[in-house]
C-alpha positions as CSV (number, residue, x, y, z in Angstrom):
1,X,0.0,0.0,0.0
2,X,0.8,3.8,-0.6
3,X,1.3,3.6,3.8
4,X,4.2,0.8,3.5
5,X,6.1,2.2,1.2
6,X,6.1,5.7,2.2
7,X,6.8,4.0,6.0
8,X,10.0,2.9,4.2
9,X,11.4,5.9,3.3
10,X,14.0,8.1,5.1
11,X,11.7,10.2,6.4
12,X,8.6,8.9,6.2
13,X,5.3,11.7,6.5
14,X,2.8,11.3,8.7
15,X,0.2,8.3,8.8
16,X,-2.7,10.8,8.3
17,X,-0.9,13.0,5.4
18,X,-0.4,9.7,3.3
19,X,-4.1,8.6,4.3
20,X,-5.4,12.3,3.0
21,X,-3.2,11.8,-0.1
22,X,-4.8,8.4,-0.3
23,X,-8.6,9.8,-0.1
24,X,-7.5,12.6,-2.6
25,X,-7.0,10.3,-5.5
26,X,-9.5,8.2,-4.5
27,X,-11.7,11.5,-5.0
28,X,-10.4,12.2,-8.4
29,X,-10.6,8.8,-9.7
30,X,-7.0,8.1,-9.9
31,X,-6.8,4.9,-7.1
32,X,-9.2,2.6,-6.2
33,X,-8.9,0.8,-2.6
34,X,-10.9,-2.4,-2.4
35,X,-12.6,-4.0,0.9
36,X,-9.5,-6.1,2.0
37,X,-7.5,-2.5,1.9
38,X,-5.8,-3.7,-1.6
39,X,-4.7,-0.3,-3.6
40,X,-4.9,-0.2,-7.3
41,X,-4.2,2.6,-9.9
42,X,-6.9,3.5,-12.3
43,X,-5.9,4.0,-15.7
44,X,-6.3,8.2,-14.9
45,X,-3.7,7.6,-12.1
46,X,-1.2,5.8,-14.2
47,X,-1.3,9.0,-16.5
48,X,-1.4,11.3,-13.8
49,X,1.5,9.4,-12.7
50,X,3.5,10.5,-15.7
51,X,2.4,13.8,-15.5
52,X,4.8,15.8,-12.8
53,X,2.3,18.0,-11.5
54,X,-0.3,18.8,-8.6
55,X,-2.7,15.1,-9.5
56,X,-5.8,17.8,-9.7
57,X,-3.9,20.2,-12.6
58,X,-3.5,16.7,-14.0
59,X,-6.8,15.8,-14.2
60,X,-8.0,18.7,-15.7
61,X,-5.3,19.1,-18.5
62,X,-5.6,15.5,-19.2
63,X,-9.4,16.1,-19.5
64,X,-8.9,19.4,-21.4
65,X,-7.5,17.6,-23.5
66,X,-9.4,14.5,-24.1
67,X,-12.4,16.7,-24.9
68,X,-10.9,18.9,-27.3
69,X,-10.7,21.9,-25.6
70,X,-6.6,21.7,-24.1
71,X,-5.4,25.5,-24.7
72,X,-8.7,26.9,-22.3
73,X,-7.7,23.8,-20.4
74,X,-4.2,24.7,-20.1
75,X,-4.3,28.5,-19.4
76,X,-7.0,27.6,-16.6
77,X,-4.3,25.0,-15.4
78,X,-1.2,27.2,-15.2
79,X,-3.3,30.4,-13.7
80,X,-4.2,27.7,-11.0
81,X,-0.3,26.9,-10.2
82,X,0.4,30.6,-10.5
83,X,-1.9,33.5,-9.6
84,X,-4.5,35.8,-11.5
85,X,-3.6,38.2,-13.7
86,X,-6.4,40.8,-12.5
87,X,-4.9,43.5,-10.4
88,X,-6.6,45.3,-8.0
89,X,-4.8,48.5,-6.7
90,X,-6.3,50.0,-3.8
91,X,-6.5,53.8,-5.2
92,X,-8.1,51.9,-8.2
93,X,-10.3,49.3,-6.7
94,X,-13.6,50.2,-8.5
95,X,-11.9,50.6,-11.8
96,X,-10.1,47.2,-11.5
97,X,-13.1,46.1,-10.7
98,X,-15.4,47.4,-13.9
99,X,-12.3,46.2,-15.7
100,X,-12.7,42.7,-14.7
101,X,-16.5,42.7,-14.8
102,X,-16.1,43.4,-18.8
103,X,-14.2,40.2,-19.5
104,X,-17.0,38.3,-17.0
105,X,-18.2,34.9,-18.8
106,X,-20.8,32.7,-17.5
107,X,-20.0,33.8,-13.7
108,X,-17.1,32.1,-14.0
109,X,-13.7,33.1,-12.1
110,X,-11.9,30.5,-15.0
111,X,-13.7,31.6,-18.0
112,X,-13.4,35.0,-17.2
113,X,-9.5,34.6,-17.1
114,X,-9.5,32.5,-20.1
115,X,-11.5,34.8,-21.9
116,X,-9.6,38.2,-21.2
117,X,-6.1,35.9,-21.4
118,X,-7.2,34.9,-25.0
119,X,-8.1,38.7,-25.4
120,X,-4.5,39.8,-25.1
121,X,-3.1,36.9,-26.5
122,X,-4.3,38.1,-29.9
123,X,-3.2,41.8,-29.9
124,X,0.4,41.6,-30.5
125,X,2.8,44.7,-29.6
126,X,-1.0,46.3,-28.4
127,X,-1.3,44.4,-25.3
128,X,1.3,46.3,-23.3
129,X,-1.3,49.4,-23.4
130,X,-4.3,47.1,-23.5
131,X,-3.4,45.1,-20.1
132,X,-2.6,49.1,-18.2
133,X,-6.0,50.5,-19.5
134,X,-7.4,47.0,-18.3
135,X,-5.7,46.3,-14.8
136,X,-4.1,42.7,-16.0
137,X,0.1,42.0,-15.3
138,X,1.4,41.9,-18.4
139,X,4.4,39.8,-16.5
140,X,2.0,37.4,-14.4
141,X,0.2,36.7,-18.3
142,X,3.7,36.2,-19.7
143,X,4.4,33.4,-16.9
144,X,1.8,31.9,-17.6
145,X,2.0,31.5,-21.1
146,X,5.2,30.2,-20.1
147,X,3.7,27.4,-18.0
148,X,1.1,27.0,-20.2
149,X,3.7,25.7,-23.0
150,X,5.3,23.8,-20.1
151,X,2.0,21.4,-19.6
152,X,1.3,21.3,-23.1
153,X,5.3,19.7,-23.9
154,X,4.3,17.3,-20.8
155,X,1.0,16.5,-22.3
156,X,2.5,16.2,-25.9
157,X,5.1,13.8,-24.3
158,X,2.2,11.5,-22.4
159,X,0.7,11.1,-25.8
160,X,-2.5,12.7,-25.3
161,X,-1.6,15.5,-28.2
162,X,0.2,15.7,-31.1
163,X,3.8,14.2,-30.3
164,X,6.9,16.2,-30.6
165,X,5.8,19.8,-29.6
166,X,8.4,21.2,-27.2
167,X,7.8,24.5,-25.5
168,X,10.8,26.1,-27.0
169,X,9.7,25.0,-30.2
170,X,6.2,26.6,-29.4
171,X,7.3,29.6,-28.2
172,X,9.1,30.2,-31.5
173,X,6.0,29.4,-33.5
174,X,3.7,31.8,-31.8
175,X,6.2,34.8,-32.0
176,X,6.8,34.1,-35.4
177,X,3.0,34.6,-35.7
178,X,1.5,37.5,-34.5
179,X,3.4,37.1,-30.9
180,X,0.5,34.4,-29.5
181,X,1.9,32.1,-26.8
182,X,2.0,29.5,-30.0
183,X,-0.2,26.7,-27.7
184,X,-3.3,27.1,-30.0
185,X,-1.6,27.0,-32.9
186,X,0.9,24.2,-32.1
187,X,-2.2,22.2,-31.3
188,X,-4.0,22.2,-34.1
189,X,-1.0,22.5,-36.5
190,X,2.2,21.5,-34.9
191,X,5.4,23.1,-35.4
192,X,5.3,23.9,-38.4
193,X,2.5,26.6,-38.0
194,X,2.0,29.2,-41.0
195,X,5.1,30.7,-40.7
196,X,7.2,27.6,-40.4
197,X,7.9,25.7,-43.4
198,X,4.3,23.7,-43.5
199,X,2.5,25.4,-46.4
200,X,1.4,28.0,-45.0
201,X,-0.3,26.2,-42.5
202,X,-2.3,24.7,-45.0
203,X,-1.6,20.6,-46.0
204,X,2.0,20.3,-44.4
205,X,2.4,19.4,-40.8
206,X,4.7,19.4,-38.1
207,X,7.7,17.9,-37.5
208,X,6.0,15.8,-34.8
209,X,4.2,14.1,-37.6
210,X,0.2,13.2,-37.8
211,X,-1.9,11.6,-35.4
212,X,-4.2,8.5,-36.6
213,X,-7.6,9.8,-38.3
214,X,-6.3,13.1,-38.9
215,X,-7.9,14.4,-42.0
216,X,-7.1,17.3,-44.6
217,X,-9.3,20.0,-45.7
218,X,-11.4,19.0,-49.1
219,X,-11.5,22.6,-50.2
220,X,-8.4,23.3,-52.7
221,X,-8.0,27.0,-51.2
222,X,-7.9,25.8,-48.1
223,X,-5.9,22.4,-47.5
224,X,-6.1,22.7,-43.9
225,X,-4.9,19.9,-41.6
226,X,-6.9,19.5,-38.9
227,X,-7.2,17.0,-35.8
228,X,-9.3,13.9,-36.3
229,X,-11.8,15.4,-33.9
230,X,-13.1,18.2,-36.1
231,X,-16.3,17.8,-37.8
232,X,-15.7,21.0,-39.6
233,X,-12.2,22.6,-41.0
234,X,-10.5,25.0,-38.1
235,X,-10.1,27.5,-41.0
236,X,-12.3,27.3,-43.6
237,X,-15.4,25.5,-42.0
238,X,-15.9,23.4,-44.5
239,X,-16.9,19.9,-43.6
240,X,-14.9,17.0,-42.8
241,X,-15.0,14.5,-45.9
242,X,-16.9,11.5,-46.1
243,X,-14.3,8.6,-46.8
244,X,-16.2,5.4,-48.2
245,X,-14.1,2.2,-48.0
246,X,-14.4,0.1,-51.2
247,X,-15.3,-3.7,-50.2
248,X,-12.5,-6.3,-51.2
């Protein structure tokens, strides 16, 4: 059990630490104790195992990803492991406050942070002004872009992405576009991106090479690769082609 082999180690925590530990992934689905006290991993906890983060950030990039929606995954993820980037100066408090209320989405602390993160990730050189006229740390958004490309090489690594994509390598992409952290982009393209070798982002991709079932856009203006997942092109919208097998 967890108990006997943390009992076994130089300096072993306390009983009730390892038992809260214990009830924690049995809470997110990652261990599963049966009546005679035998501990088993679930197949979530041998991923999160791999994963060398907090088991709960795990969980939700893991899931992020695994429903299609890993970059709003992500920046939720790193804000969690880092801190908000709303500022809330005292002389300023109502302000701040307005500020925040205009980036508001569903009543939602997460959304709202996704939703003006993604605002300012899209502006380019403009965000420096953008993020004083609207009370957000253009330094706390920068780390966590930074951490954000950090999960996503850890996630890309475990498989559950396209393989290869190194946050370096991301980094690079999304300055080379428009100054974006590169996580969106890198996702749905790979390295190569539009400014990267691959087309034009249209039927090349990355370096990392192509996942199983995914497709290329039908349109011949468009050629865009997209992830097996998408019913519709990410650029064009046109739909995913119908592919009928010929009987041998």
């Amino acid at each position: 059990t967890a108990g006997e082999v943390c009992a076994r180690l130089v300096e072993p925590p306390a009983e009730a630490a390892v038992a809260r530990a214990v009830d924690e992934l049995k809470f997110l689905e990652a261990m599963t104790v049966s009546d005679d006290g035998k501990e088993e991993m679930t197949a979530l906890g041998v991923h999160l195992s791999t994963l060398p983060v907090d088991c709960r950030i795990g969980k939700l990039i893991l899931l992020g990803a695994m429903f299609g929606v890993a970059n709003d995954a992500l920046t939720i993820a790193a804000t969690l492991s880092y801190r908000s980037p709303f500022q809330a100066p005292i002389s300023k408090r109502e302000e701040a406050d307005r500020a925040k209320m205009s980036f508001a989405t569903a009543q939602s602390d997460h959304l709202t942070i996704v939703n003006a993160y993604n605002s300012v990730d899209s502006m380019g050189h403009a965000r420096f002004s953008f993020c004083r006229e609207n009370f957000l740390s253009i330094k706390t958004l920068q780390t966590i872009a930074g951490l954000k490309r950090q999960f996503l090489e850890l996630l890309s690594a475990s498989g559950f992405v396209r393989p290869g994509l190194r946050s370096r390598a991301v980094e690079s992409l999304g300055r080379r576009n428009g100054g974006t952290d590169g996580v969106a982009l890198a996702l749905e393209q790979g390295l190569g991106g539009r400014g990267g070798g691959g087309g034009g982002g249209g039927g090349n991709w990355s370096r990392g090479g192509t996942m199983p079932g995914d497709w290329e856009c039908g349109d011949p203006r468009c050629r865009g690769s997209n992830f097996a997942r998408n019913t519709k092109c990410y650029r064009c919208k046109a739909p995913k082609p119908i592919i009928i097998e010929d009987d041998e």
